[in-house]
N, C-alpha and C positions, 0 to 999 in steps of 0.2 A: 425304840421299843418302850411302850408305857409297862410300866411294871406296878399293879397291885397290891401294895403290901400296906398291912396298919405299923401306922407308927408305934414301934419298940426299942428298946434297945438293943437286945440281941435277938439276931432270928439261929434259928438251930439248921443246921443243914437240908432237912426236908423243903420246908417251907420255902427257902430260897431255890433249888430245885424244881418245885413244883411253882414258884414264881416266875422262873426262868423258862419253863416247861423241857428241861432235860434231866440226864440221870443223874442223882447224887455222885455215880465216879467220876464225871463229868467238872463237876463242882473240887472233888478232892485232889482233880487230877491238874485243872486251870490252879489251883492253890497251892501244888507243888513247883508251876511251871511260873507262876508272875510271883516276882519278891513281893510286889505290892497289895497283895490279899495275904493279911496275917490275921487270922480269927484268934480268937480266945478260947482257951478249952478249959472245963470245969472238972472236977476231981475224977469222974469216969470218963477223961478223957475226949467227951463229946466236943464238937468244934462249934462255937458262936459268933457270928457272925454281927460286925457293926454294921451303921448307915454308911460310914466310909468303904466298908468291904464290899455293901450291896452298890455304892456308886462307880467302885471298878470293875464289881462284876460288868454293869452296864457295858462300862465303857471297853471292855472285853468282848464282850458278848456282841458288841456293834462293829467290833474290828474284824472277827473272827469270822462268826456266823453271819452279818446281815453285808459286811462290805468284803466276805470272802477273801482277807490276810489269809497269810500259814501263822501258825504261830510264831516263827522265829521274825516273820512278818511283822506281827506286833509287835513283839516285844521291842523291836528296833524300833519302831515306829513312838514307842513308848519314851523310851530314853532319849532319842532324839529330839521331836519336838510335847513333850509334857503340856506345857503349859497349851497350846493352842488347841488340845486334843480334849484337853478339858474343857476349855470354853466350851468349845465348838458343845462336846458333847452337853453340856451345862445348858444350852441352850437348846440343843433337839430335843431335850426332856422336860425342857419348861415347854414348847410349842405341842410336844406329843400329850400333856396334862392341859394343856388349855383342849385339843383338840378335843380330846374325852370327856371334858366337861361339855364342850362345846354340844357331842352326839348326846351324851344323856338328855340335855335340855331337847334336843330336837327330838327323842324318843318321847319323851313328856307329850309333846304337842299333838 
């Protein structure tokens, strides 16, 4: 899944949501359930999000939703084998950003 988003440092919960295109409880609720999404919250409390957070959302979001895990699915899946999950996914997101550069240029034409 190519994801959108301008380089920042923290995104706020909407944004990643609406990046994601599901609900904020959705977002708060994957962050209660993986150790490995831990946002930063600011004095009212609000949750901010890094590029490391938005890179496991991904890699959440491709287990879950696009390759149909349970979540206890993932999360084994997770612990298990880490590293290969990353490549792997490190790699569908460089091919899914060339893709899209790829259609913009053919939309030009």
């Amino acid at each position: 899944m190519y994801i959108d988003l301008p380089k920042k440092r923290y995104y706020k919960i909407g944004e990643v949501a609406k990046a994601f295109s599901v609900n904020t409880s959705l977002i708060r609720f994957w962050e209660k359930e993986f150790d490995i999404i831990k946002p930063k919250k600011n004095a009212k409390g609000n949750r901010l999000f890094t590029q490391e957070d938005i890179s496991n959302f991904k890699l959440i979001f491709n287990l879950v939703k696009e390759r149909g895990f349970t979540l206890d699915g993932a999360k084994q899946k997770l612990k298990k084998n880490p590293e290969g999950i990353f490549n792997n996914h490190e790699i569908i997101t460089r091919l899914e950003t060339v893709k899209a550069e790829l259609q913009k240029i053919k939309n030009q034409l």
